[in-house]
Structure formats: structure tokens, C-alpha cells
N, C-alpha and C positions, 0 to 999 in steps of 0.2 A: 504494500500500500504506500504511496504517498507519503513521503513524511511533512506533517502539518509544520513541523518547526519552521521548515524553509518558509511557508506561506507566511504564519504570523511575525516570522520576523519583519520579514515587509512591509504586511502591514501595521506594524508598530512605526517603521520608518515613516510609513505615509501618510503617518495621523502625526510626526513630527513637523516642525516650522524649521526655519534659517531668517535669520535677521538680513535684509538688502544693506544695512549703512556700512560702513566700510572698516567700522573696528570690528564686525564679524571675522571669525576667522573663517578660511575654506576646509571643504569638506569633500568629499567623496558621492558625487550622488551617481544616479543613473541618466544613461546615455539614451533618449527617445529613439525609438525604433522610425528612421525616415518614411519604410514603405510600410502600410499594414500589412499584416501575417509573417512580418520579419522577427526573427529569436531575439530579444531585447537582450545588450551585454549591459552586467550589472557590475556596481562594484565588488569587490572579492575581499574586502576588510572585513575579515571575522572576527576581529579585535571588537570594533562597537555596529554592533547590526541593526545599531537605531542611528538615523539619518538626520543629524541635527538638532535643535533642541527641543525638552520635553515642551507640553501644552505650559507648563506655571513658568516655565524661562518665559517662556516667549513672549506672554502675557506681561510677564515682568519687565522683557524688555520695550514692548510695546510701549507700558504706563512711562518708562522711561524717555521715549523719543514720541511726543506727541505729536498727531498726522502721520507717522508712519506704519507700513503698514506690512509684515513681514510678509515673503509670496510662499507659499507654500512651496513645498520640495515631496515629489509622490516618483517612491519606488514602486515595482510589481517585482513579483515573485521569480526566484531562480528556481527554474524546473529540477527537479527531482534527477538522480542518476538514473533509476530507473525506470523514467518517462521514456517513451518511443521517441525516435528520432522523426518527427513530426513537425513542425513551426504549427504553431498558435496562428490562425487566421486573429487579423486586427477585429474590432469592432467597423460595420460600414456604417456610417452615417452620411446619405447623401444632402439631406437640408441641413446639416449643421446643427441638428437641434435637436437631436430623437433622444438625446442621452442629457441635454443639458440642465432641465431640472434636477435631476441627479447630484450629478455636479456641483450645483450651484448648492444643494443641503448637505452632501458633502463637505463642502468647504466649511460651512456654517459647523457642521460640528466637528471636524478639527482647531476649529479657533474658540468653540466650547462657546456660540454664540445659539445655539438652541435649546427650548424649553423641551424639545422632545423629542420622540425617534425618527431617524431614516428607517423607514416603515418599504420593504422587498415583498408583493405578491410571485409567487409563483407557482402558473399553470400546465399544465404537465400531462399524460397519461398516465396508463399502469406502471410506468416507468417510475412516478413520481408517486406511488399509494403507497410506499415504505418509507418516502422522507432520507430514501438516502444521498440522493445532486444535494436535496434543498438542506436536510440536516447534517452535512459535511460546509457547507457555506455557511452555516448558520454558527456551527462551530469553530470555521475557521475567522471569521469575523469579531464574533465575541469575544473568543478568547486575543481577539487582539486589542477593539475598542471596550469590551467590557461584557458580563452578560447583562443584557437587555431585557432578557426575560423568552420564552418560547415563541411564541407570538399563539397564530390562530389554530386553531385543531375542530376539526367537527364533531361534532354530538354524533353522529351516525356512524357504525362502522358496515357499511353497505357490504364490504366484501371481506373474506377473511385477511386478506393483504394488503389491508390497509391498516397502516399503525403507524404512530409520528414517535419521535426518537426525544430522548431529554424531558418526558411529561410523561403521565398515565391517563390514559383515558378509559372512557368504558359506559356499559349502560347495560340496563334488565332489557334484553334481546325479547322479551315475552309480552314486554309491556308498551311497544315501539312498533310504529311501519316506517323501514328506512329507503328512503328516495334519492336516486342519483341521478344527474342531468344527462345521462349517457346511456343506462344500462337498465334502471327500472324508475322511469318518468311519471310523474304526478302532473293532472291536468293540467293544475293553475301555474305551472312552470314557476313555480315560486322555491328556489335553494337555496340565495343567499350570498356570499360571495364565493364559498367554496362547492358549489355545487351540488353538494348534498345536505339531506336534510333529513329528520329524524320526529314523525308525528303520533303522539299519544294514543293510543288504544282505550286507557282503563284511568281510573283516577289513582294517585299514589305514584305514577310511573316515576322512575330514576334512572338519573344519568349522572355523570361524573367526572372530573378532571382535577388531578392533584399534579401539584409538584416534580419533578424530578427526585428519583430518590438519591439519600446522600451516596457521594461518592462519585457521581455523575459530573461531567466536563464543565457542563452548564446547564440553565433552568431548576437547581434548587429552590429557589428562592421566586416571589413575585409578590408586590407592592399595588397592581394594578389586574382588576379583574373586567373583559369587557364580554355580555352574552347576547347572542347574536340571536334573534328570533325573528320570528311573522306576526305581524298585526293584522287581524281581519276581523272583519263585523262576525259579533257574537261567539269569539273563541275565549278559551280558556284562561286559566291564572295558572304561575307556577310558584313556588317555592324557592328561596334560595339560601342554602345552610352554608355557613365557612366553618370549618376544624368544629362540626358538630352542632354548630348554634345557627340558628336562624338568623338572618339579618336583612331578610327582605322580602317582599312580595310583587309579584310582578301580574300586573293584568293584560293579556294581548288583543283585547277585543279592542275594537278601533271604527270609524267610522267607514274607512277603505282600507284595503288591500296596501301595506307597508314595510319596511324593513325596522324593526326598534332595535335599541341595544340599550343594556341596561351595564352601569358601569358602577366599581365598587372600588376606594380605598383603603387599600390594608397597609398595615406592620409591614415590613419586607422581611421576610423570611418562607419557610415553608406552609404550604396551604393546601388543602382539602375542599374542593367544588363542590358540592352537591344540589343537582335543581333535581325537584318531583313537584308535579302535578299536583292542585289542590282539588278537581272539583273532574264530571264527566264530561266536560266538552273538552274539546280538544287544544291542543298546545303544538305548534311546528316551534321546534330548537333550530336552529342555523350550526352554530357552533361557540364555543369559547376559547377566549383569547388572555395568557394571560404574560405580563408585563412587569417590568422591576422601572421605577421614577428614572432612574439615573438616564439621562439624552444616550444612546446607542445607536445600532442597528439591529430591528427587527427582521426577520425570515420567511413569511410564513409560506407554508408548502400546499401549494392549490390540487394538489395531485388527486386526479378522477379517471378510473377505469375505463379505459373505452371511449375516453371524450375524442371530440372535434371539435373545430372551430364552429361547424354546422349544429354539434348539440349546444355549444356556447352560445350560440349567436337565437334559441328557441328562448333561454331563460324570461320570464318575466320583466319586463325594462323596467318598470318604476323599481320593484321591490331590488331589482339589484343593482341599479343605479345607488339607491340607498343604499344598499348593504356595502357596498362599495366606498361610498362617501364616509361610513362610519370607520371602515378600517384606515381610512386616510392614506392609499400608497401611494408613495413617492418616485418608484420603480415597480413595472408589473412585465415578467418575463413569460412569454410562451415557446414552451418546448413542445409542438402539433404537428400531428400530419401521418402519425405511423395507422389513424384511423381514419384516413382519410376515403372515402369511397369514392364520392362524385367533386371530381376533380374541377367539371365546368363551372360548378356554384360555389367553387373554394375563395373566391375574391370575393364575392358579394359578401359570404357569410363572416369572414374575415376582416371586413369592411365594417360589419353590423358591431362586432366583438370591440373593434380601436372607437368606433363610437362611444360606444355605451360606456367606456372607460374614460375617456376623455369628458365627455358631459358630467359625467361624477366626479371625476378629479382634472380639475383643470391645469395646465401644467404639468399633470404626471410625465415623467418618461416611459416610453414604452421600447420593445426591444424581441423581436423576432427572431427562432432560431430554424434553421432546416432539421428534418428529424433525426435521431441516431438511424447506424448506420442497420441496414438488415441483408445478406445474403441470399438468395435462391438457396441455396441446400448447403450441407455439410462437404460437401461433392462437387458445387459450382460455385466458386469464389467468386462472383460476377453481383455486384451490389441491383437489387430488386430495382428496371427504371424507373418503378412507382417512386421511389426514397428521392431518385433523384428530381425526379418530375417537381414533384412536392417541395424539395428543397430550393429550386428555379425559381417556384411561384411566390414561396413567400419571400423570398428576396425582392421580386418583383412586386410584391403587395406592398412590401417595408418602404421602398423608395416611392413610391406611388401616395404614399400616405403618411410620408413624412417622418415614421417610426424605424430605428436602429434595426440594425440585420448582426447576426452571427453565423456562421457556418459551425454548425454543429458536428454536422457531416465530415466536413475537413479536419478538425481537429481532431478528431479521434484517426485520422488515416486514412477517408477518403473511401474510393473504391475496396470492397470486400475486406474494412478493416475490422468486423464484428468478428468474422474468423481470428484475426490476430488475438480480440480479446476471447477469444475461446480457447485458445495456447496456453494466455497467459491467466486464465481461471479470472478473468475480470467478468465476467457475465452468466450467464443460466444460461439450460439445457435449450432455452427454444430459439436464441440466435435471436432475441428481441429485447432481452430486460439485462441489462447492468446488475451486478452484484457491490456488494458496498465498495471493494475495492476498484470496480471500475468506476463507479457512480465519485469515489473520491477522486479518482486521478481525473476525471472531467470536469468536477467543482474545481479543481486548482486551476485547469485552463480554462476555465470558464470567468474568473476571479483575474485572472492571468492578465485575460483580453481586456475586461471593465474599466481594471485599474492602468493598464495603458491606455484606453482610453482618457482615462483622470489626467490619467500623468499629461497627457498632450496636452490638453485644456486649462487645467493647470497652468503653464507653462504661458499661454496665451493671455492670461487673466491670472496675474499675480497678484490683484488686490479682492480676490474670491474671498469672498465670507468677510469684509473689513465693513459691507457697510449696514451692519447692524447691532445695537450693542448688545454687550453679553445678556442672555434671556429674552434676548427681542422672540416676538414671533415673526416666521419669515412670513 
């Protein structure tokens, strides 16, 4: 696997500052990659792997030279020894803008000028119902800016193989109808923002999300609880108990059809979820999200069996517009296309999807990838031309619409390189799903690409994040 140290040391570096005046001394940073998809050369001082000065220097020397404004300095990660000999395709951004709200909170919280988190959706198939791309990023991140806290997890566990990493979740399977935007659909196309949804049977029904247990990387601890539901005329009430005690009641009947979210401040430490149903009408849960105070980066892992951008683009527009605005994302990643069927209605539908997300979060960045790679057989190395087709189009949808591209496909090795991770035990038996250690070496180029992207932009905009003071809201 991967060794994380190489990652987080990086990004320790790149949540460092460097003062422009001129009794700074120099330093050693990294060299921008001219072309995208070129192997970035990094410094090689293993003496201090953090790249100028901490966040309280800089701040300090800030308060010292008033108007100035230090520019950020953003390494990315030195690949692994035993990464493939591959390059990292760049991030494409053909308007200049598909990534720059990113960026621009980015910047904000390495100068420790935000109230709260760089908040990452990420959407996915079965690839992503174990949380291993998105809870490898999630880990490689916090343990570099801090843990944050888990982020969102659903109430429903629709399939046996879906499970989020660093939290526990669960629920009375007896007491639940579980709904998923892809695989077993409910009329009102109402899920939420993660797709699935979890609707009351019986009164008393329970469901539940604790903590991290101790000993765990990250998500011990969480300060901030947010629960994600459906409002509709004449629905139900639920319960909501912490570490055993009640502390609230929630009513979801409503005048129309809506997304609520009901949020809780706690202690920061370990915590115990529990909602049940008080009464026999019915209760749709979304999911719970839960959170530590301290400004971070949040992760959460969108990942839905079977989705497409076609079963994305059915959901309910108001209620997930809402459900969307509540989770606040700053960056929303989709990794689509391995279920993609009717290839002619794949822009429309995909078109529907950057809507819906940009009317809920304006400004968000958005960031397209082509699918991982899939083989014709064990026997004919020749990559499926559906993989490729698919990878074409959304490339072509990304610059069509103003949203980031990555080549997903490339960076794993391109043509018939799902074989190679079947050599190297990076993937499962069926030549479609990633195993953790492949899902880790992709989170590293995946994190790889991002942060060269920063690092350029950066470099363009060295007064990023100066112009709001500390705990503004951006």
C-alpha cells in the first residue's frame, strides 16, 4: 500500500506560509510541473518536510509587517517507490474556473481565516459503497490539516457493501424500507444528498451513528451533529438521544415536500447517535453527518451502487437542491460512467446533475473524472470501448460546462491497466472494484493532481486568503 507519510508530509508543507519581505530566508520548495500530466520534481530535504513557516509564525509575522501579505508556498506529494511508472495526468480546467472556488477556501484556511470547513462531496458507484478512494483522502487530509470530524454517512444501509470507515453506523433492518437512487427507487424520488434513504415501517424504529472507536486514525471525537431528513405534509416525528439521553424532538410534517436538517452542539469528544421514531406515521432519515468545531476539511463519500449520472439527474430537484445547500460543499467530485447504459442521453443527464448542484451551491467547484479502468476478460487485455467512450464524453461535458476534468482512466495506466492491478492484488475478482490498496494508491494521485493544481494557482494569486480577517465568513 501506499505509504501515507509521503502524502501528509506534503500536505503539512502546503498548509505552510513563507514571508515575500526580504529578511525571509530561502527555502527549498517545489518546482511546478510546466505541462499537465508531467511527474512534479520535489524537493528531497528530508531534514524538515514542512515547507516554511508554521500557520502562528506567519500570522506572527504578518501582525509584524502591516499590508503585507505572505503568498502561500503548496507542495504535492512524492509518489511512493512502489507506485507504477505512470505520470499523474494534470487536472484540465479549460475556463479557468472549474476548481477555483476550491482554491480560493483553501487559501482561507491555511491562513486560519475560516469559521468552518472545506466541506468535499463525493459521488461514486459501487466503487465508492466501502469508503475506500473517499476514506483514504479523508485520512490523508486530516491527519495532515486536523480531524474534522467524519463528515456524512447514510441512515440506510441498502446493500450489504456499503459501510463508511472511521464511524459506526447501523439501524433495526426490521423496522426500515431502504431506498436507493439507482437500485430500489421510491416514487417521490426524494434521497437527499447521498442518495439513499431509509423510511419507517413501525413506531419505535432505530437507527444509529456513533463515533469512531478509540484507537482509530481519525473520527473519535465530534463537537457537531447534523440529521438529514424529509419534510412532507403529514409525516412523522423522531426522537433524538446522545450517549443515552434525549435531547431533542424532531417533527417532519411540513406544509410541502422538503429537505430539513436538524443540527446539535456537543462536548467534543466521543458520541452515540441515536434517532427512533415516536408515533405510526412515517419518518424518511437522509443521513447523519457528524463534525469536530475546529475549520478542516471534511470528506464525505457519496458512494451508490449502480448509480449514473441518469439515476442522479431522476432525484427530486427541490428536496435535493436543499439537501445539498444544507451540506454546504465547496468541492463535489464524480467518479460515473462504469453504469452507464444509454450513452446518447449521457450529456443531457449530466447537464441536469452540474445544474442542480450549482443552483444549491453557488460557486461550488465541480470536477469530472472518466471511469476506472475495466478489461474485456482475464484473457483480452484490450480496455472495454464503452470505458473509453464514456471517459471522451465526460471530458467533453466538463469543458462544455465549465467544470474540471480528470482522467481517471490515465492515471491508473490507461489501456488494460485493471489487469496490472490484478498482478499487483490492488483490486477484486471481477476486474471492476478496487480493493483498499488500490483505492489508496488512487487517493494519492488523485490528491496528487488537486494539489498541483493549488500549487499553480497559488503561485498566480499570492495574496489568496489575505483578504478576509481571521473568522470572517467567506
Amino acid at each position: 500500500m501506499p505509504r501515507r507519510s509521503h502524502v501528509i508530509g506534503w500536505l503539512l508543507g502546503a498548509a505552510a506560509c513563507v514571508a515575500a519581505c526580504a529578511c525571509s530566508s530561502s527555502r527549498s520548495v517545489s518546482t511546478l510541473p510546466s505541462l499537465p500530466g508531467q511527474r512534479s520534481e520535489l524537493s528531497h530535504d528530508r531534514a524538515d518536510p514542512i515547507v516554511g513557516a508554521t500557520l502562528e509564525e506567519n500570522t506572527a509575522a504578518e501582525a509584524k509587517a502591516p499590508g503585507r501579505c505572505a503568498p502561500l508556498e503548496v507542495r504535492w506529494p512524492e509518489l511512493a517507490a512502489e507506485d507504477l511508472a505512470v505520470p499523474v495526468p494534470g487536472i484540465v480546467d479549460d475556463a479557468d474556473r472549474g476548481l477555483e472556488g476550491l482554491y480560493r477556501k483553501l487559501a482561507l484556511l491555511m491562513r486560519g481565516r475560516l469559521d468552518d470547513h472545506v466541506r468535499i462531496g463525493f459521488y461514486g458507484d459501487s466503487n465508492m459503497t466501502m469508503d475506500l478512494l473517499s476514506g483514504s483522502m479523508r485520512r490523508t487530509l486530516q491527519e495532515a490539516f486536523g480531524d474534522a470530524g467524519h463528515g456524512y454517512v447514510s441512515v440506510g444501509i441498502p446493500w450489504r457493501h456499503y459501510r463508511h470507515r472511521d464511524v459506526v453506523h447501523g439501524l433495526d433492518k426490521t423496522a426500515w424500507l431502504e431506498w436507493a437512487i439507482s437500485t430500489r427507487k421510491v416514487q417521490d424520488g426524494c434521497y437527499g444528498v447521498g442518495g439513499i434513504a431509509s423510511e419507517s415501517v413501525q413506531r419505535g424504529a432505530k437507527a444509529w451513528v456513533r463515533t469512531a472507536p478509540e484507537g482509530s486514525p481519525i473520527g473519535t471525537s465530534a463537537s457537531r451533529v447534523e440529521i438529514h431528513y424529509l419534510r412532507r405534509p403529514g409525516w412523522g416525528s423522531f426522537g433524538v438521544a446522545v450517549d443515552g439521553r434525549r435531547v431533542a424532538q424532531v417533527d417532519t410534517d411540513a406544509a410541502e415536500y422538503g429537505a430539513g436538517v436538524h443540527r446539535l452542539e456537543l462536548e467534543d469528544g466521543p458520541h452515540a447517535v441515536e434517532l427512533m421514531t415516536l408515533d405510526r406515521r412515517k419518518v424518511r432519515l437522509f443521513g447523519v453527518a457528524l463534525e469536530r468545531s475546529q475549520p478542516g476539511i471534511v470528506v464525505d463519500s457519496l458512494g451508490i451502487g449502480g448509480v449514473s449520472a441518469h439515476a442522479l439527474s431522476l432525484a427530486h430537484p427541490v428536496v435535493t437542491r436543499g439537501s445539498l445547500a444544507n451540506r454546504r460543499y465547496d468541492l463535489v467530485l464524480f467518479l460515473l460512467g462504469t453504469n452507464t447504459v444509454n450513452v446518447s442521453t449521457q450529456h443531457e443527464a449530466m447537464a441536469a446533475v452540474i445544474r442542480a448542484h450549482r443552483d444549491a451551491l453557488p460557486g461550488v467547484s465541480l470536477l469530472l473524472m472518466s471511469p476506472p479502468d475495466h478489461v474485456l476478460s482475464f484473457d483480452d487485455p484490450r480496455t472495454d470501448p464503452m470505458t473509453i467512450r464514456v471517459g471522451q464524453q465526460m471530458r467533453g461535458i466538463a469543458s462544455r460546462h465549465g467544470a474540471a476534468f480528470w482522467d481517471f482512466w490515465s492515471a491508473m495506466g490507461g489501456e488494460g491497466s485493471m489487469l496490472e492491478f490484478q498482478r499487483r492484488h490492488w483490486n477484486q475478482w471481477d476486474l471492476y472494484h478496487l480493493n483498499e490498496r488500490g483505492a489508496s494508491y488512487m487517493a494519492t494521485r488523485l490528491l496528487h493532481a488537486l494539489w498541483g493544481g493549488f500549487a499553480a494557482w497559488a503561485k498566480a494569486h499570492p495574496d489568496a486568503g489575505c483578504d478576509l480577517e481571521p473568522g470572517a465568513r467567506p
